[in-house]
N, C-alpha and C positions, 0 to 999 in steps of 0.2 A: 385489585382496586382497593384502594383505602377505603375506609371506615368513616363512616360521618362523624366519631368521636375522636379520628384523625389516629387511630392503632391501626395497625396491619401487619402479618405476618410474611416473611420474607427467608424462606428457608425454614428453619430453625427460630430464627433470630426476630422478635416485636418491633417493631418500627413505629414511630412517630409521624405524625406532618402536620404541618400549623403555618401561621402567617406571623413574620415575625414583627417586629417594631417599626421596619422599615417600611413594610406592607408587601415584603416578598415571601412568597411561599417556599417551605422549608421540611425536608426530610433530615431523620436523624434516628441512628441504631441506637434501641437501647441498652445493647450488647445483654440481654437475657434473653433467655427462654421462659419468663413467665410475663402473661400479660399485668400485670400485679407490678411489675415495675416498669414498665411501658407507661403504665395509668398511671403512676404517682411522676413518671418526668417528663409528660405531656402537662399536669398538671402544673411544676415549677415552669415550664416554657410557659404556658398561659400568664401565670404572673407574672414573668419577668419582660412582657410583650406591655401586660398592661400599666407598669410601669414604666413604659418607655428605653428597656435596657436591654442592648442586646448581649446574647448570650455567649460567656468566653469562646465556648470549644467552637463556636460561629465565626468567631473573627479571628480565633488563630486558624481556621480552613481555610477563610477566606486567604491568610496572606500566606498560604506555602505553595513556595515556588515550586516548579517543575521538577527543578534539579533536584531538590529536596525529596521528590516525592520520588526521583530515579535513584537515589541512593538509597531509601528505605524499599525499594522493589526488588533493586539487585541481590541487597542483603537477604532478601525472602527468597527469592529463585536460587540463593547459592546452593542448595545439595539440590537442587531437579538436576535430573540428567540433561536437559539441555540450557542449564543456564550460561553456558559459552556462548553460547548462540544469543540467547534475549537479552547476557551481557553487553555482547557489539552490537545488537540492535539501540537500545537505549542509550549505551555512549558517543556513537557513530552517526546516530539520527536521528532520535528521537530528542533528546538532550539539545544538541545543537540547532532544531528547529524551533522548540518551545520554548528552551531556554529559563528564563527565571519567572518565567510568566506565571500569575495565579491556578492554581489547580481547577479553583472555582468557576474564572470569569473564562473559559476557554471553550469559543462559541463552535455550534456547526460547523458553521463557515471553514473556521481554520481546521477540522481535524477533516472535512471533504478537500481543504485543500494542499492538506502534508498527502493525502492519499492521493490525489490529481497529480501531485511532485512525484510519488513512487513509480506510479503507472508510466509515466514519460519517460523514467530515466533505467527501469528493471523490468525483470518479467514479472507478468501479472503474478505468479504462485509468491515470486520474492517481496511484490507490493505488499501481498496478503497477509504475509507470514507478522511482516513491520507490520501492518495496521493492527493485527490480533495481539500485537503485544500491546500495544498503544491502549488499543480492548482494553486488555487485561490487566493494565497499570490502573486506568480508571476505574475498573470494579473496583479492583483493591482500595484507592484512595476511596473509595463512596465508604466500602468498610470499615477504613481507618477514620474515616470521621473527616477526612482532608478537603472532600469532592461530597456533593450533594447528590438527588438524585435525575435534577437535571441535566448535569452533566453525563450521566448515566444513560441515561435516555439520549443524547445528543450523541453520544459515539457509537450507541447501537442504532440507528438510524442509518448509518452507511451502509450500503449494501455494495456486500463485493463484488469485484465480477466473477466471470465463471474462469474456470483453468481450463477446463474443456476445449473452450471456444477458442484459446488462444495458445493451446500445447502446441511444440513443435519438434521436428524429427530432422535432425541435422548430423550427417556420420561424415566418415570421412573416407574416401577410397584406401586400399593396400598403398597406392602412388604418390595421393595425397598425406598418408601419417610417414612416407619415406618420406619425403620433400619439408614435410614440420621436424621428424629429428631432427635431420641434416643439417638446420641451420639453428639448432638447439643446443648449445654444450653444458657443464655443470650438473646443478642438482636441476635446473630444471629440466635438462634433458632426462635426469632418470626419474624425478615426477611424471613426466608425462609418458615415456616407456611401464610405470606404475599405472597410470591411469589404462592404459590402452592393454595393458595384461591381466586386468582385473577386473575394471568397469569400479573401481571402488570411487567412494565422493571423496571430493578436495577437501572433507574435513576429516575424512578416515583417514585418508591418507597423511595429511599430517599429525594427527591424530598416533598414527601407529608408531610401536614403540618396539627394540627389539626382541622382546620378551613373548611377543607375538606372533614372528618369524621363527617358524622348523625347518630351516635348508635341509635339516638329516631326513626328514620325512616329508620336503615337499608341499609344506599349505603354510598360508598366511589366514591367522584366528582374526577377525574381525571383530573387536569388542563394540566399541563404542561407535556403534550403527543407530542409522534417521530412524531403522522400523523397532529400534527399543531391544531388538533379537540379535545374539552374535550368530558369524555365522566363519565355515572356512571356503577360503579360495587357494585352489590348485597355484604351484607356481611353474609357470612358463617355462620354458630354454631360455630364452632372453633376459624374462625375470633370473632365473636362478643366476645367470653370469653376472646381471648389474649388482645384485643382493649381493653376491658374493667378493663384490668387488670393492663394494660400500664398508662389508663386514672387515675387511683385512685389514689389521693395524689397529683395530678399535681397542684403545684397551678397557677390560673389564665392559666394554658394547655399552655403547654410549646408549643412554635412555632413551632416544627418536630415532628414528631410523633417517630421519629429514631436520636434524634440528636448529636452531637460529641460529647463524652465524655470529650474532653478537651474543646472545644469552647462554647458548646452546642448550637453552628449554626447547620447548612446544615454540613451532614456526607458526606465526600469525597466518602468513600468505605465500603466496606461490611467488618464486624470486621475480624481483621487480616491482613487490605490489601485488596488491590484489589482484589486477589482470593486467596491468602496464606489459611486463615481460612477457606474458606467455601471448598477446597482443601481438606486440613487435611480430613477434613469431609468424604468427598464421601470416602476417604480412611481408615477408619476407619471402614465405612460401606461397606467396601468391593464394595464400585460403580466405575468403570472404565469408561474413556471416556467421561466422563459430567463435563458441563460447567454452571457456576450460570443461564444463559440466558435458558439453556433445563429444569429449573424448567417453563418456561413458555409454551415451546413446551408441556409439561406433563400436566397442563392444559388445553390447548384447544385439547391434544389428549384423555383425559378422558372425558371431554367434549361430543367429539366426537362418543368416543366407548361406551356413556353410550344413546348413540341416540340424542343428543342435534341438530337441525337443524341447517346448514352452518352460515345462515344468521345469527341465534342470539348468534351464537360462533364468529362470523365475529364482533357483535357489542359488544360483552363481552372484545377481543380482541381489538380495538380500531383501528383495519383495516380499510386504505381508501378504498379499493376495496375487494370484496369477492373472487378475482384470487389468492389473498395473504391468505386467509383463504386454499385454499384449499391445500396449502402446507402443511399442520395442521393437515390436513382428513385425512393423511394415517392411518392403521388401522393394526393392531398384526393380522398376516397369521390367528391366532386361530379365530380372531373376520369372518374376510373373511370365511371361511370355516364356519363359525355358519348362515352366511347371504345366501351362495346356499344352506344351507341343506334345508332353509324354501320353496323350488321351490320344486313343485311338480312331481312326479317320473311319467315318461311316457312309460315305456316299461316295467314296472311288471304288470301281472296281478292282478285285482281288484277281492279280496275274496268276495265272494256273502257268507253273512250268512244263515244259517238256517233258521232262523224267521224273514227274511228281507219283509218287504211288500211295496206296490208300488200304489200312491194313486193317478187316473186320473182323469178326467169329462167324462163320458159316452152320447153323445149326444143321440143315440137309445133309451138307458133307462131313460134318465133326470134326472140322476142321479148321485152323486161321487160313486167310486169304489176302492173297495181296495181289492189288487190283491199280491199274492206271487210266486213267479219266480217258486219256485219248486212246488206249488200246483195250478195250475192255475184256481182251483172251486171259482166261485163268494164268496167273504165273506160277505157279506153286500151289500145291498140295498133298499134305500129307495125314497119314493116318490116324497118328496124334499131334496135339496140340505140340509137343516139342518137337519134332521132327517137324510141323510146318511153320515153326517158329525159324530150327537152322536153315531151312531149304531159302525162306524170305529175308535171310541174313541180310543181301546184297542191296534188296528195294528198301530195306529201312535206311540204309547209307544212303541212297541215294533221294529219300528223302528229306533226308536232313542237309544236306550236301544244297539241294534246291530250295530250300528254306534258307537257308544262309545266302544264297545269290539274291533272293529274293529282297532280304531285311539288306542286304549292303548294296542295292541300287535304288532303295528307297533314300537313304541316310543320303544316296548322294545327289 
């Protein structure tokens, strides 16, 4: 909360607020750490109020455009490791919704309604990610002087929704990713044979380079991963034949393992576009509802249903925590239903067979015994324990003999 002398701290950094000539209330960094110059440029703002003049760095805020403020952003995010990312956010959408609009005058309204646009046309975590940068531009413009602190206040006001509420588990059968190759040819058929051998994202995977790939030893190094950690993934039978197939004739191994046909850099998107192509796809194969990203869900659900334990699906997956793996575990009703039938039945009765026999230690007689429900006459006895073990040779076969009739006309 501000100070009645209109200072206040803010991090590190003294801040200002005052009313300015206009009669609009006004925050403003004094970019120090000491209160001592905070006090002397609260005080030129005071005079320059009571002289009727508003203040430069005020109205050059006031007039920088959007666009402006997404070129001095990009440039700041260029070495984060995911500035690829917050680069196509800002050029793709951000940029083109706000456009050259004032930093300043840029109400509620419209940033609750670039976020109502995202939720309608992506999933909520992809809405989330756009609005956090949108965040994060306008901290920044507040810090650069560009954006006040009411705009500041106006975009943390949206509250996101949750990802929980709206995660979803979409894989694809063995039948259903034969019927997506099948009608798949090119690099997108060996993206998506990448995607379903791996579980890696559509930005790893183009992303990767062949510097990265050890055919001689079988893993592909995952550098530049969502969780900030590399990690390696095993390569397939099927991976190793498409790799190797990709690899022949390269000379000197071209830099991508997937790279743009026209630049042959770093490939933007998956052929066709973004999803245009691999679209087509599912629809061809008659797949409804699937998103390039559920070829990874489909992975660590086979994973899964084929018994693989959390943990080494968790580290195939590139997961920082194993809570995130378990989103992954759910499992096809048919699998569930295959995992109680193995609990044993506790209210039928147990068939006793015919020739079942029952083999104890006789202290009386110092002796084993081997004894049968329905004929209770001693069968054997001997001296010592080994000699009544060879004489009872025959009822232990025949115990097990009746144990086995037993478990194979249950199964049927």
């Amino acid at each position: 909360m501000a100070k009645k002398d209109g200072i206040y701290k803010r991090g590190k950094t003294y801040w200002i607020t005052y009313t300015d000539a206009s009669g609009k209330r006004r925050w403003e960094s004094s970019k120090s750490q000491y209160y001592a110059a905070a006090d002397k440029l609260l005080a030129i703002r005071k005079t320059e109020t009571a002289q009727g003049k508003l203040p430069e760095i005020l109205a050059k805020r006031e007039r920088t455009p959007f666009s402006e403020l997404a070129e001095k952003y990009i440039e700041f995010c260029a070495h984060q490791k995911n500035s690829r990312d917050k680069s196509n956010i800002v050029n793709n959408f951000l940029v083109p919704y706000f456009g050259k609009k004032d930093v300043s005058s840029i109400k509620i309204s419209e940033f609750e309604s670039f976020y109502s646009k995202q939720l309608g046309s992506v999933s909520t975590s992809t809405a989330n990610r756009r609005f956090a940068t949108l965040k994060n531009m306008i901290t920044k413009a507040a810090d650069w002087g560009f954006a006040s602190d009411e705009s500041l206040k106006a975009v943390r006001k949206i509250k996101l929704h949750s990802e929980k509420e709206t995660w979803r588990l979409r894989y694809l059968s063995h039948e259903e990713a034969t019927e997506l190759l099948n009608v798949c040819s090119g690099d997108l058929r060996d993206i998506v044979v990448m995607a379903l051998s791996t579980g890696m994202r559509r930005g790893e995977i183009l992303d990767l380079q062949w510097n990265y790939v050890r055919l001689d030893v079988g893993f592909i190094y995952v550098i530049k991963s969502k969780g900030a950690e590399s990690r390696q993934v095993p390569i397939s039978p099927d991976l190793l034949e498409m790799l190797t197939r990709r690899s022949t004739g390269i000379e000197d191994q071209a830099e991508y393992v997937f790279p743009s046909p026209v630049s042959g850099g770093r490939r933007e998107s998956v052929p066709g576009g973004s999803s245009t192509g691999f679209s087509t796809a599912c629809k061809m194969a008659g797949i409804e509802n699937f998103r390039f990203h559920d070829l990874r869900h489909t992975f660590a659900s086979w994973l899964v249903m084929a018994g693989v334990d959390l943990t080494t699906v968790s580290r195939l997956m590139g997961h920082k925590s194993l809570a995130m793996t378990l989103r992954y575990s759910h499992l096809a009703p048919g699998h569930l239903h295959s995992a109680v039938k193995t609990i044993p039945t506790f209210n039928s009765p147990v068939e006793t067979p015919k020739y079942s026999y029952m083999i104890e230690w006789s202290e009386a007689d110092n002796s084993y015994l081997a004894k049968s429900p329905q004929f209770p006459q001693l069968i054997s006895q001997g001296n010592t324990p080994a000699e009544a073990l060879k004489s009872i040779e025959l009822a232990v076969t025949a115990e097990a003999s009746a144990q086995k009739l037993i478990e194979n006309q249950r199964d049927n």
